[in-house]
BABA-178563 format. One record per residue (C-alpha): residue number from 0; residue in one letter; chain; x, y, z. Coordinates in pm, whole numbers, plus 50000, padded with zeros to 5 digits. Layout:
   n res chain  east north    up
 NUM   A     A     X     Y     Z
...
//
This chain:
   n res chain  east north    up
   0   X     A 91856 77392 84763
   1   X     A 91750 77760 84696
   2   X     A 91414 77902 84839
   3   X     A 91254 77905 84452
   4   X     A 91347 77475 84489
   5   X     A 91216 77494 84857
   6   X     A 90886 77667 84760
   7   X     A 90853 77342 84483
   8   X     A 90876 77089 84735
   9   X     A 90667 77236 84998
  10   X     A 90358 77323 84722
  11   X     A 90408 76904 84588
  12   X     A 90396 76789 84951
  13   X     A 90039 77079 84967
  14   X     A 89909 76915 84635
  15   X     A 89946 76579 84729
  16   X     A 89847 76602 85050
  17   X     A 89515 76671 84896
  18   X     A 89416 76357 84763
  19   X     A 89671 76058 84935
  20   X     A 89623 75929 85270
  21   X     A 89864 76049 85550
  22   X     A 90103 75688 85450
  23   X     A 90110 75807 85102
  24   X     A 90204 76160 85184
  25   X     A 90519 76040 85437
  26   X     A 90635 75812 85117
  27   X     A 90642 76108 84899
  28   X     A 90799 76352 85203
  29   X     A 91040 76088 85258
  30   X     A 91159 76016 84887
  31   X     A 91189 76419 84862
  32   X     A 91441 76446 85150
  33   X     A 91628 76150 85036
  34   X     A 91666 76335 84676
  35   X     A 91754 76669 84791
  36   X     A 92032 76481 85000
  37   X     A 92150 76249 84727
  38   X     A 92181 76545 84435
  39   X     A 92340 76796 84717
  40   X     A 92550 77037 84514
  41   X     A 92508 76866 84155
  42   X     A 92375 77156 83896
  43   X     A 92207 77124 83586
  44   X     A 92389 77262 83255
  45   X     A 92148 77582 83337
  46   X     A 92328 77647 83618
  47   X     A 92014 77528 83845
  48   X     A 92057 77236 84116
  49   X     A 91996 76885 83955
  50   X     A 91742 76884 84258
  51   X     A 91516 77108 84011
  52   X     A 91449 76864 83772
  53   X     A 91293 76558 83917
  54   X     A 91060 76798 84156
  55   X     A 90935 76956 83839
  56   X     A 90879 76575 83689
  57   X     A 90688 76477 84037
  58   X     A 90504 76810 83997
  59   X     A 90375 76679 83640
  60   X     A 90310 76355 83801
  61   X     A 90075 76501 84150
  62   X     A 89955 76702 83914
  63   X     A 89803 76362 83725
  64   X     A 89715 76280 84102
  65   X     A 89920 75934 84052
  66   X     A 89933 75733 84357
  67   X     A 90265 75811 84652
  68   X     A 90431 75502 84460
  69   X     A 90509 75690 84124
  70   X     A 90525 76047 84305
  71   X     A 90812 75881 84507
  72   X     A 90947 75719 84175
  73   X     A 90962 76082 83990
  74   X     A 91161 76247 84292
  75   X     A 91351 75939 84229
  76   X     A 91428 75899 83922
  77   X     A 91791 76019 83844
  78   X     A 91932 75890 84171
  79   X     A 92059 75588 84057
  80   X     A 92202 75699 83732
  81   X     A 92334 76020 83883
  82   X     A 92449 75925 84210
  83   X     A 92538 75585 84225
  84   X     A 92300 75498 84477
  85   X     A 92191 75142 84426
  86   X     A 91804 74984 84337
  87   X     A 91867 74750 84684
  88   X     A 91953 75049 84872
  89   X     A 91554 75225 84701
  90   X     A 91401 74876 84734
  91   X     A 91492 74865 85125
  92   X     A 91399 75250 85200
  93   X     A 91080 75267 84939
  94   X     A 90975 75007 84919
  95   X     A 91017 74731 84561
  96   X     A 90727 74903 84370
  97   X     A 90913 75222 84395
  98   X     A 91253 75033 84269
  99   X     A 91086 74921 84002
 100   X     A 90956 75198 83856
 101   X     A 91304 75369 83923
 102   X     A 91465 75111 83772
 103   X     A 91258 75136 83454
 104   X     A 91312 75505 83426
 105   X     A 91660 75404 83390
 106   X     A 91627 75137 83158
 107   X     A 91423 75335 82901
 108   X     A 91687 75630 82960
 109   X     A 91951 75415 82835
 110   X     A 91716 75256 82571
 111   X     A 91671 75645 82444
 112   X     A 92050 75718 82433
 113   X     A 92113 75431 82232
 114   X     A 91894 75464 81981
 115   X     A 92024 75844 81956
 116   X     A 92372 75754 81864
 117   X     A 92293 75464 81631
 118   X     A 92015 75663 81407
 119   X     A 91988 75577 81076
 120   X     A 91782 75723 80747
 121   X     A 91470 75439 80855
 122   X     A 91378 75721 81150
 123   X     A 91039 75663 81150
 124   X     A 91107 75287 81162
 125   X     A 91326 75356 81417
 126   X     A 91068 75592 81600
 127   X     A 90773 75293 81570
 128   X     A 91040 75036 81723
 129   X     A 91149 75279 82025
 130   X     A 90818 75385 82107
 131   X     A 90721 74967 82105
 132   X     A 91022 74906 82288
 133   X     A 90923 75186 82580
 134   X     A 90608 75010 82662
 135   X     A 90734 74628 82650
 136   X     A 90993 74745 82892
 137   X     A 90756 74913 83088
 138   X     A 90624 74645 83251
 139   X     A 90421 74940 83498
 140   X     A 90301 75199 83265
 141   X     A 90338 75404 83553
 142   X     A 90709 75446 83454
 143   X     A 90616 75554 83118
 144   X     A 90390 75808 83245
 145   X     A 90746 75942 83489
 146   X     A 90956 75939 83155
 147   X     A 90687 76166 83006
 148   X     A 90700 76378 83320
 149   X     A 91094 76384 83256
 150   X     A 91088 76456 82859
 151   X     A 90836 76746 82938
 152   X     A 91060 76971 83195
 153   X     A 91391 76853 82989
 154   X     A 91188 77041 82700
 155   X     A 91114 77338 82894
 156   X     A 91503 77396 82993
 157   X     A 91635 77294 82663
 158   X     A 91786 77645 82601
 159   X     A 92112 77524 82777
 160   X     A 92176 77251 82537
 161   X     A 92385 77307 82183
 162   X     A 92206 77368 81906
 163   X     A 92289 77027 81749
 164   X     A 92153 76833 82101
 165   X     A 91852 77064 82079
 166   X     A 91736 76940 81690
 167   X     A 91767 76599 81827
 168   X     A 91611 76610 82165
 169   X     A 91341 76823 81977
 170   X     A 91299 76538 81700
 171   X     A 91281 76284 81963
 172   X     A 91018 76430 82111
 173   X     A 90811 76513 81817
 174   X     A 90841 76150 81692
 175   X     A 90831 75914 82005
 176   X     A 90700 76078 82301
 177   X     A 90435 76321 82180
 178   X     A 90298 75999 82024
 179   X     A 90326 75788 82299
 180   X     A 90142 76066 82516
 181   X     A 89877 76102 82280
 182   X     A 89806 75697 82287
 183   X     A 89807 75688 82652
 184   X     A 89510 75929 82625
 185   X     A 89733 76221 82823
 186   X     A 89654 76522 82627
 187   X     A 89766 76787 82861
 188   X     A 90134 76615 82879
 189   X     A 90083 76563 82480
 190   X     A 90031 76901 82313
 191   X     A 90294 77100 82596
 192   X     A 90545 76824 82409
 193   X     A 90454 76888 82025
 194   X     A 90443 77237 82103
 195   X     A 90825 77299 82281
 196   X     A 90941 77046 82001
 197   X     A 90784 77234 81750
 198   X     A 90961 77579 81909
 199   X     A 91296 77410 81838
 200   X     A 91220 77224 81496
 201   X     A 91073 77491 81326
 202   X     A 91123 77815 81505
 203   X     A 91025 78074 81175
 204   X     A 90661 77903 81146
 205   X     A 90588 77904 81563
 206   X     A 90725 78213 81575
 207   X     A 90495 78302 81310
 208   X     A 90176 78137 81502
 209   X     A 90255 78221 81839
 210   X     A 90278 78620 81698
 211   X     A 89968 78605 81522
 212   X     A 89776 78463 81888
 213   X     A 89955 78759 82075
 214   X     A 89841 79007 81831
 215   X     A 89502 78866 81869
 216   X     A 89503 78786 82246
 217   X     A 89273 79070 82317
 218   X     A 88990 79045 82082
 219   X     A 88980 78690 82087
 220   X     A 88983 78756 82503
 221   X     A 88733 78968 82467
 222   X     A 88503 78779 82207
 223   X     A 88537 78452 82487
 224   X     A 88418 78646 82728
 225   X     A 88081 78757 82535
 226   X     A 88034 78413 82442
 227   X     A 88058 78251 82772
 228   X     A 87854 78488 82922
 229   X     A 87563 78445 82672
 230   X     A 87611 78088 82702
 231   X     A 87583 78093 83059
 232   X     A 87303 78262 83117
 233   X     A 87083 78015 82839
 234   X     A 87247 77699 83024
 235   X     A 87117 77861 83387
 236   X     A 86784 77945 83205
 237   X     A 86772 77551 83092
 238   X     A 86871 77487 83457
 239   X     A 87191 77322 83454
 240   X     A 87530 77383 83649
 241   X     A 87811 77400 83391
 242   X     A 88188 77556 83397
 243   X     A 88293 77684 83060
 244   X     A 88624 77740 82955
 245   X     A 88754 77913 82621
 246   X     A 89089 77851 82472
 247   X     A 89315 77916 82185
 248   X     A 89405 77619 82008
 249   X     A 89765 77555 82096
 250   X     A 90053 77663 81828
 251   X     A 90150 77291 81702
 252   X     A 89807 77185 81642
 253   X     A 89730 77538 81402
 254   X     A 90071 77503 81233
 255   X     A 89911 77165 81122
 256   X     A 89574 77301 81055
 257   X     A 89766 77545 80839
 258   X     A 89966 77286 80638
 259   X     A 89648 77085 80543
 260   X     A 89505 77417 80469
 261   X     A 89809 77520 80233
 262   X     A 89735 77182 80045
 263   X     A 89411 77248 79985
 264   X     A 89493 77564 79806
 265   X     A 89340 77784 80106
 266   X     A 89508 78064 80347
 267   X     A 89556 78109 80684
 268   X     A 89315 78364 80736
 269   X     A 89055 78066 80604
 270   X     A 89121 77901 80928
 271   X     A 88801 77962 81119
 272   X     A 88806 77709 81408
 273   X     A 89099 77855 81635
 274   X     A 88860 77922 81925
 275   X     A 88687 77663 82146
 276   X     A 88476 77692 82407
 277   X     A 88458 77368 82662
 278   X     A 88166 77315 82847
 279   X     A 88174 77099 83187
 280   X     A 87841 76950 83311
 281   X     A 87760 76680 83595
 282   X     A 87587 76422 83384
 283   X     A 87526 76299 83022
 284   X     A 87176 76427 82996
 285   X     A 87299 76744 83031
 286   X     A 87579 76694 82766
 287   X     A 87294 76670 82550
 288   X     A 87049 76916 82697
 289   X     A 87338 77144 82678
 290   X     A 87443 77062 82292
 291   X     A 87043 77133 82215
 292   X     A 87059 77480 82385
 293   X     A 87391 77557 82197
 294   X     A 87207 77502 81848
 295   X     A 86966 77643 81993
 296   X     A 87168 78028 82041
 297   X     A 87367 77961 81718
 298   X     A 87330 77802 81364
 299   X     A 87555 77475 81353
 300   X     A 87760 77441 81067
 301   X     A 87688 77116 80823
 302   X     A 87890 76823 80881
 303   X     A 88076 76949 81188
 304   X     A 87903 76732 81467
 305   X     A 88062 76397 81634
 306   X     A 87917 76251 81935
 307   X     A 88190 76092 82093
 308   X     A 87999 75969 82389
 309   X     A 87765 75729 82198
 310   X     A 88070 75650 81968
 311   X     A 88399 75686 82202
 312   X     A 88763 75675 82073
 313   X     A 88988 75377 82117
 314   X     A 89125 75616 82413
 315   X     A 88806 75645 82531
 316   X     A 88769 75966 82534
 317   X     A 88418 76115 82507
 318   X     A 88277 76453 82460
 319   X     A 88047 76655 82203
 320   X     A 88185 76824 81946
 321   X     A 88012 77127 81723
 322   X     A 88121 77382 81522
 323   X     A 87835 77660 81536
 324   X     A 87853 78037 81370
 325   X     A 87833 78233 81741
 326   X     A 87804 78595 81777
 327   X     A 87927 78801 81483
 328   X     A 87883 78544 81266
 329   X     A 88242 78430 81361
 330   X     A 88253 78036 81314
 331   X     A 88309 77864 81675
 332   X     A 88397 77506 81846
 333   X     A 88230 77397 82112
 334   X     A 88343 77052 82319
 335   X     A 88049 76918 82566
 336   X     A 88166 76670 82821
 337   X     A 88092 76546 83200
 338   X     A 88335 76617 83462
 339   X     A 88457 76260 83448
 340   X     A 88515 76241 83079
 341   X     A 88698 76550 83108
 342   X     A 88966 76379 83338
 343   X     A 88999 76123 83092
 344   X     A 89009 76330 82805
 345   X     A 89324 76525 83000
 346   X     A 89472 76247 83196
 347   X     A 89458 75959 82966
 348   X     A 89540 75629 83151
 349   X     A 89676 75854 83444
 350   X     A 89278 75871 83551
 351   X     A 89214 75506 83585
 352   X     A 89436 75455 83878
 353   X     A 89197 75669 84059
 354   X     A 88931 75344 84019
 355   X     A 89041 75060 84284
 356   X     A 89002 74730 84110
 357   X     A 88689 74541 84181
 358   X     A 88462 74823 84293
 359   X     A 88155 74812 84218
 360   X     A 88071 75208 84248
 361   X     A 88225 75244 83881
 362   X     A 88009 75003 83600
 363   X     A 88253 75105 83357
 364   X     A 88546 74959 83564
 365   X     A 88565 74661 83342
 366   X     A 88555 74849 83042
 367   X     A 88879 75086 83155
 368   X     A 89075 74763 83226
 369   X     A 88999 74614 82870
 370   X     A 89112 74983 82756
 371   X     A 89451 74913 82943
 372   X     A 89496 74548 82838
 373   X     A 89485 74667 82488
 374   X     A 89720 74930 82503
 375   X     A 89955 74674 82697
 376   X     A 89905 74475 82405
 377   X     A 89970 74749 82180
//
């Protein structure tokens, strides 16, 4: 294992050691060692150890802040495919949950490379059924959430692959697990996947997009800054605590903007809304006392408000959404959300196993669970 490998582990075993209990971080230390021993001298088609891959996956995964069970299940992941080692042999060292979920990785790996060699001209059918068939077989969506983990840094070395492998892994991608990440809530994993797939599938129009950002990095730097700072000091005035962020909208997400755009007979320079500004407060009052000193600073445009948090999505995802003409007359989006809703709005189902079952701290408990029965029925 090189030192750039050694650095990986040592900062997973620092992040999780953050939030599990001392048992949880000896699982995950222990499932490390036993992967950097199993996948001794194997290398990827990059030319880096195979020993890269699943800490990058686990990485994704503490980065969700999943329990030591599914940490220890993304360091494991490959080990019984890739190195014969047998799901007794994980069950007796890691215990059965950890087998499991191992063992499903596997299964929907297989399920994946099947349904790539027998593709026919139905390939959305054929999308719907794999993507149905991923979460009947994931009996713990847990393993889902490590296959995610695995699609994501597969996309980010995809370079090494042939052209032909890198259409179809791209496609894949694009039709079953950007989808899948988007209806278990997990935005951040979601929009990294449409936008790598995207990189391969079309690479003239993100090219295109990702050239026009750069060129504009600066101003549009520069314009976030002014508007945060004017923002800030009205929230302090109003006497709340908020963080605000600003943030391009990523490359997939405008090359779709632009498409519905192109239909409607408009061009790309009509495409106002590729700034947003996220504000982070502790409670919902304050969404709301924040939204009112928004409209407040700027004029809101017509028919561009949705209060998700009276009305949430199936996801449940919640947050206030305006479009307001900020400084320079230069149309903006602004998203209004608690801290909490902002976990769930970027960690999808990954945030309820942060809520112990039963406890009585959390009054929406109940309703999370009948979120997650639904999706298993789904």
């Amino acid at each position: 294992m090189t030192t750039k490998q050694q650095q990986i582990g040592e900062a997973l075993l620092k992040r999780v050691s953050e939030y599990l209990p001392e048992k949880g971080v000896a699982l995950v230390k222990d499932a490390l060692e036993f992967a950097i021993a199993s996948h001794d001298g194997q290398l990827r088609r990059n030319g880096d150890p195979v020993i890269t891959h699943p800490l990058h996956a686990a990485e994704t995964v503490a980065a969700l802040q999943l329990d030591a069970s599914t940490i220890a299940g993304a360091l494991l992941h490959d080990v019984q495919e890739d190195c014969d080692v047998t799901n007794e042999e994980i069950s007796k060292r890691f215990g059965s949950e950890v087998a499991v979920m191992v063992e499903g990785v596997t299964k929907l790996s297989q399920i994946s490379g099947q349904a790539a060699e027998a593709r026919s001209g139905e390939e959305h059918i054929q999308a719907e059924n794999l993507r149905k068939m991923f979460l009947a077989m994931a009996q713990d969506l847990r393993v889902v959430i490590i296959k995610l983990a695995d699609r994501l840094h597969n996309m980010k070395t995809l370079f090494a692959l042939p052209s032909d492998d890198q259409q179809r892994i791209a496609r894949e991608t694009m039709e079953i697990y950007a989808p899948l990440a988007a209806r278990l809530g997990i935005w951040e994993i979601k929009w990294q996947l449409e936008d790598l797939a995207f990189r391969y599938l079309q690479p003239d129009q993100y090219k295109f997009i990702a050239e026009m950002l750069d060129a504009k990095r600066e101003v549009r730097e520069k314009y976030v800054a002014e508007v945060t700072g004017v923002l800030r000091q009205e929230l302090e005035k109003a006497d709340i605590k908020a963080e605000i962020q600003g943030r391009a909208k990523h490359i997939y997400s405008i090359y779709q903007k632009m498409e519905k755009y192109a239909a409607d007979g408009r061009s790309v320079d009509e495409i106002y809304d590729l700034l947003a500004v996220r504000v982070l407060v502790e409670t919902v009052t304050d969404c709301y006392t924040a939204l009112g000193v928004v409209h407040g600073l700027w004029r809101p445009l017509p028919n561009a408000f949705d209060d998700y948090i009276a009305s949430p999505k199936e996801s449940m995802y919640q947050a206030l959404h305006t479009t307001v003409m900020a400084l320079s007359a230069q149309p903006l989006e602004v998203q209004i959300r608690t801290y909490d809703m902002h976990r769930t709005a970027e960690y999808g189902i990954a945030a309820h196993w942060r809520y112990k079952e039963g406890s009585k701290r959390d009054v929406r408990y109940e309703e999370r669970m009948a979120w997650l029965r639904q999706l298993m029925d789904w």
